[in-house]
N, C-alpha and C positions, 0 to 999 in steps of 0.2 A: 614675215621673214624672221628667220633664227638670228637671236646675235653673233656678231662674232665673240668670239670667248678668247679672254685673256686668263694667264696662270699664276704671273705675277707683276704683282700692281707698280706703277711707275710712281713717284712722286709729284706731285699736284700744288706750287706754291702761288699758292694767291697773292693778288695785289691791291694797288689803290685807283680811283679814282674812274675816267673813262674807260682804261682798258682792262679793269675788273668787270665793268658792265658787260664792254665785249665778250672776256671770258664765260660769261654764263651763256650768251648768246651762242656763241660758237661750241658748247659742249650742249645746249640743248637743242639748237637745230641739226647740227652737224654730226655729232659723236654718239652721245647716246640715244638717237632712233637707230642705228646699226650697232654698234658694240657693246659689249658686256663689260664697261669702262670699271676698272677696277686701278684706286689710287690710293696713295697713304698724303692723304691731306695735312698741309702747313697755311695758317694765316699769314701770310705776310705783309699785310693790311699794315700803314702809319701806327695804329691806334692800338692794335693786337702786337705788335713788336712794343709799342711805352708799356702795354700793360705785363709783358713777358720780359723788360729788360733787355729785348731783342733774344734772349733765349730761344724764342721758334726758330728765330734764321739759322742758329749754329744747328736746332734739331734738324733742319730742313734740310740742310749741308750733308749732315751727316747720315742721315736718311739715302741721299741719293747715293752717297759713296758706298751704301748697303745693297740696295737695289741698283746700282747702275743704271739709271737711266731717271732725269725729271726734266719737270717742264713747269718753267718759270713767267709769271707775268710781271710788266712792268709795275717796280715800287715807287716811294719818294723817298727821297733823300732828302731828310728837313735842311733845313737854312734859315736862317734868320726872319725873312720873309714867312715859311713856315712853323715857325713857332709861334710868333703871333694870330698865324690862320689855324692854326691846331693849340689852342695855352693851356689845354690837359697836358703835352707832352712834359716829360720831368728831363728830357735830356735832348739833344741836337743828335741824333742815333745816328750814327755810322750808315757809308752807304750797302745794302743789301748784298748790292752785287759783290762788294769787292772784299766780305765777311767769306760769301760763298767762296769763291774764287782760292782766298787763301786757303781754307781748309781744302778744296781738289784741286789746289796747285795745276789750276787748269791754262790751258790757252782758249782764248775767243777767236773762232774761225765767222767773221762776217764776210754774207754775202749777197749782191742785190739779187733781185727778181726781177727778169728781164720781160719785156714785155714788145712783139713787131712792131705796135702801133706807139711805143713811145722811145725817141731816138736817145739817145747818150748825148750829153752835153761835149763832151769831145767827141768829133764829128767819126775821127780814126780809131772809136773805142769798137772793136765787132764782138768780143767776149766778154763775160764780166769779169771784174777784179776782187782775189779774196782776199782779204786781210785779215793776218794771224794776230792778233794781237796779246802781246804778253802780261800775262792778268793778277801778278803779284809784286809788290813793293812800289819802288820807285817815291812820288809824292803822294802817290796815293797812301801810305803806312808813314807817311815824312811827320817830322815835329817841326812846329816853327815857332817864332816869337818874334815879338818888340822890344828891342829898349831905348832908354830915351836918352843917353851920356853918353860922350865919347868912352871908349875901351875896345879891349879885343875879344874875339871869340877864338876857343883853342875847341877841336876835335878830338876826345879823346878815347879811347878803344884799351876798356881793362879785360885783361883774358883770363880764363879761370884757371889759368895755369900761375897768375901773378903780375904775368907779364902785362905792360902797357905801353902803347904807341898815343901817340901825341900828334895834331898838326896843327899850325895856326893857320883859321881860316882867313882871317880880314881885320886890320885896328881902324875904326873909325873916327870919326872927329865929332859927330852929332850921334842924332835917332837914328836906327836902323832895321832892319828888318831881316829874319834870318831863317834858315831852313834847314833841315838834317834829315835827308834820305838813304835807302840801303835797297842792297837787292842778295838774295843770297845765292850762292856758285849751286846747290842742289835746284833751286828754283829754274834758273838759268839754264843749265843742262835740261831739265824737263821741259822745259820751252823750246828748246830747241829740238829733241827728239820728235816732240810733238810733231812741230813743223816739217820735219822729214817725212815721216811716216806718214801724216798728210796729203803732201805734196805727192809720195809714190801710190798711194789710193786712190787721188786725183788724179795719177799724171797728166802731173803739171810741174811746169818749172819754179824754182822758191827763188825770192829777192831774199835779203834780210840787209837791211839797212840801219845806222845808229851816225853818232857824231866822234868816231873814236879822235880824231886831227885836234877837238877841243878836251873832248871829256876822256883823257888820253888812258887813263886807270879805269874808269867805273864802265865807260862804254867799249873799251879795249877788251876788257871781262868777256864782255857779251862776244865780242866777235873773237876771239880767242875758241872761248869754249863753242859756237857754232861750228868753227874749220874745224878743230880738234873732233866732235863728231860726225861732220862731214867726212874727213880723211877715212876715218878707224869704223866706221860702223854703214854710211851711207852710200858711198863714192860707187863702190862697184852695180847697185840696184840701180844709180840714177841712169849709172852710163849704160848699164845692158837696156834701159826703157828710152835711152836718150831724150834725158830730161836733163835741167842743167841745176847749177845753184853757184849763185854769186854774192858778195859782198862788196854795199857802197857806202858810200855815206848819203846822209839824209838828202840833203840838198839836189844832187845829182839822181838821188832814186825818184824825186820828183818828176825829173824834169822829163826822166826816162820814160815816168809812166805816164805822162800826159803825152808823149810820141808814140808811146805802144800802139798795139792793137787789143789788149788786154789779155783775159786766159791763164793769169799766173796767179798765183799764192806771195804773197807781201808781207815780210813778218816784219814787227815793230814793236818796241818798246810799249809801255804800258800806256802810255800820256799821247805817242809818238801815233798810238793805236786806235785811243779812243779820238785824236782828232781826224785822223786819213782815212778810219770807216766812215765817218759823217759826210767827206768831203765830198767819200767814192759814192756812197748811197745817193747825195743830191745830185751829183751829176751823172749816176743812172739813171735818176728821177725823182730818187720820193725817198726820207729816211724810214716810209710808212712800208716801203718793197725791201727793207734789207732783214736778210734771215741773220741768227747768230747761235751758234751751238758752241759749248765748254769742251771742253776735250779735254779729260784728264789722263796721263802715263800709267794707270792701270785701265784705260777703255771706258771710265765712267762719264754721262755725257750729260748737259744740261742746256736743254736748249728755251731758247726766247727769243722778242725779239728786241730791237735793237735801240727803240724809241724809246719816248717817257711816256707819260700816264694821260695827257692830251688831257692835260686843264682844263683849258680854255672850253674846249668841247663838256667835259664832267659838268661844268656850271650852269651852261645852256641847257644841257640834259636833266639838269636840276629843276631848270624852270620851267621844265614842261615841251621844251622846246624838241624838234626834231634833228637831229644832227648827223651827218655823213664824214664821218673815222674811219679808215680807213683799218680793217681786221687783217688786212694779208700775212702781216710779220708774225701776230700772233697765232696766227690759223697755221702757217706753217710752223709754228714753234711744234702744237701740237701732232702735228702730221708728221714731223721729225720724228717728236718722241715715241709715237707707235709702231714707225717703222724701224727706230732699232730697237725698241720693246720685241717686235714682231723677228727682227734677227736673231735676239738673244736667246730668246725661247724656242724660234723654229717653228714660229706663227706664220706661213706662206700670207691665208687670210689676211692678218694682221696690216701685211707687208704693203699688200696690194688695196688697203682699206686708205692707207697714207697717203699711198701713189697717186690713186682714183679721187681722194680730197683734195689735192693740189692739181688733180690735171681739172675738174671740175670746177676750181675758183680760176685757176687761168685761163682756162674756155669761156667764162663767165665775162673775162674782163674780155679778149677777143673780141666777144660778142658786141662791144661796147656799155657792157652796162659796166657804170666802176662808183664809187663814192667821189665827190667835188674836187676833191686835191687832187685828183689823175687828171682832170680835163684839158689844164691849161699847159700838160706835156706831152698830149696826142699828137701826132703827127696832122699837118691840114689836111682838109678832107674825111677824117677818118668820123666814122658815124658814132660818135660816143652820147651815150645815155647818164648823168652822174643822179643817183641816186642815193637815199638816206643807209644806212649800216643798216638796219635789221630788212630792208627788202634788197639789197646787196647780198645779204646771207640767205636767203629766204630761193633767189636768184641760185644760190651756190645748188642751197638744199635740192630745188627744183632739178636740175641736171643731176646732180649726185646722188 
């Protein structure tokens, strides 16, 4: 059979541990027996970022804001823990993701993989739930420290016009511990843009939820500048599709979406984001079924999935041993990226190559055959088979 042919190459960021193994797996069963896979390759391996200075990441970044469109495997973010398991590293390297993220000022749109045969943990869930999450600043860019004496801490903000604002944060009596985050009004607007335009692609209706009652300036911001786009740029698209879009606070958008029936886009804070996709993931089932695509304000996308790099698994895999990981997140990350590779260019082919890989891995599990973490979420009765990752893929290849 002829490849399919691509015109231009998508970006290709590697990573570490298990689901580096997967990535090869999933591009040499799956991808290149049909396509004509053409990619501009980034290490983003632990080992290949100490020895770059993490330099690959920002090339990686900035590669995809060229090409529009990559496709990300899970990295590590060292930790303390990890330096001692890696003591070549020379530094505690920032995490990957949130390097990228800054430079395409992007939003993370996660979403699970729903599956007949495995129910939602909330019983009234019939859709899935997306979660926008806002993928610049916050703690994640924060400075913090210790000290060990009573004093105070003053906030203070010199502007280059001379001018300086002042605030006292807290005088304490002892140690303390202290933190300084930001988030900026351009960031903020594109986050929320995002989420509209979104939301009217999906129509579907958008939450946007925050604690403005406490965090009455810095989360006030955020819902400020959402209505203010909503009014002046969104209002009239939602209501001619009759979609809706509201503003709650944190607490109560909980409670709403565990009453839902789901089907809606959920946008949240940075912190607010990476916790409620993990939540929403488990109680679809598996954080191993949630997809996640970047969405940057000029259309540049970056998809992956949503987990870490399955340690636990890498090790065993080390020792020889057979192991069942589950590829789904990453398989769709790639099947993302070629179908909007495939839009951009006007690759029909392309389109329906992505389409066909994902109805083929969901037909796959259908069928009952799935890797061990799916088992104990089948519905009873249901005839499931759990099998090791590369006869899982092997399974995919066979239908595909």
């Amino acid at each position: 059979m002829e490849k399919i042919k691509m015109t231009t190459p998508l970006v290709e960021m590697d990573g570490d541990e298990m689901t580096r193994i997967l990535w090869g797996l999933i591009k040499d069963k799956l991808i290149l027996p049909f396509v004509d896979l053409k990619t501009e390759y980034y290490d983003l391996g632990l080992l290949n970022r100490n020895a770059t200075r993490d330099q690959v990441t920002v090339d990686a970044a900035r590669a995809a804001k060229r090409l529009g469109v990559a496709v990300k495997c899970a990295t590590i973010t060292p930790n303390r823990q990890r330096m001692e398991e890696y003591p070549e590293l020379t530094e505690m390297w920032k995490s990957p993701n949130g390097t990228i993220r800054a430079i395409l000022d992007g939003t993370a749109f996660r979403c699970p993989i729903v599956l007949p045969c495995v129910k939602p943990v909330v019983k009234n869930w019939e859709k899935p739930i997306t979660i926008a999450r806002h993928a610049y600043g916050d703690m994640y860019k924060a400075v913090d420290m210790t000290t060990e004496e009573p004093g105070t801490a003053v906030l203070t903000f010199k502007g280059e016009s001379g001018a300086e604002k002042a605030l006292n944060v807290q005088t304490v009596d002892g140690p303390a511990v202290w933190q300084g985050q930001h988030n900026k009004e351009a960031s903020i607007r594109a986050f929320a843009r995002s989420c509209f335009q979104y939301a009217l692609a999906q129509k579907q209706d958008l939450w946007f939820s925050a604690k403005d009652t406490i965090a009455k300036v810095y989360d006030g911001e955020f819902k400020r500048i959402f209505e203010e786009e909503y009014e002046s740029s969104y209002k009239a698209e939602f209501e001619t599709l009759g979609l809706a879009y509201f503003y709650t606070l944190i607490d109560d958008a909980v409670a709403r979406c565990v009453r839902s029936k789901g089907g809606f886009i959920w946008a949240l804070k940075n912190y607010d984001g990476d916790v409620m996709s993990d939540m929403v993931a488990a109680a679809f089932g598996s954080l191993a079924m949630m997809t996640s695509v970047l969405v940057s304000p000029d259309g540049t996308m970056e998809f992956e999935a949503s987990h870490g790099t399955v340690t636990r698994h890498y090790y065993r895999y080390l020792q020889g041993e057979k192991t069942s990981t589950n590829p789904m997140a990453t398989l769709f990350a790639w099947s993302g990226a070629l179908k909007r590779r495939g839009e951009l260019d006007n690759l029909p082919d392309l389109i329906r190559f992505g389409q066909r890989l994902e109805d083929a891995a969901l037909g796959t599990l259908k069928d009952g055959v799935m890797t061990k973490d799916l088992l104990p979420l089948t519905e009873p009765g249901f005839p499931a088979r759990g099998v090791g990752s590369e006869e899982f893929l092997d399974a995919i290849a066979a239908r595909l």
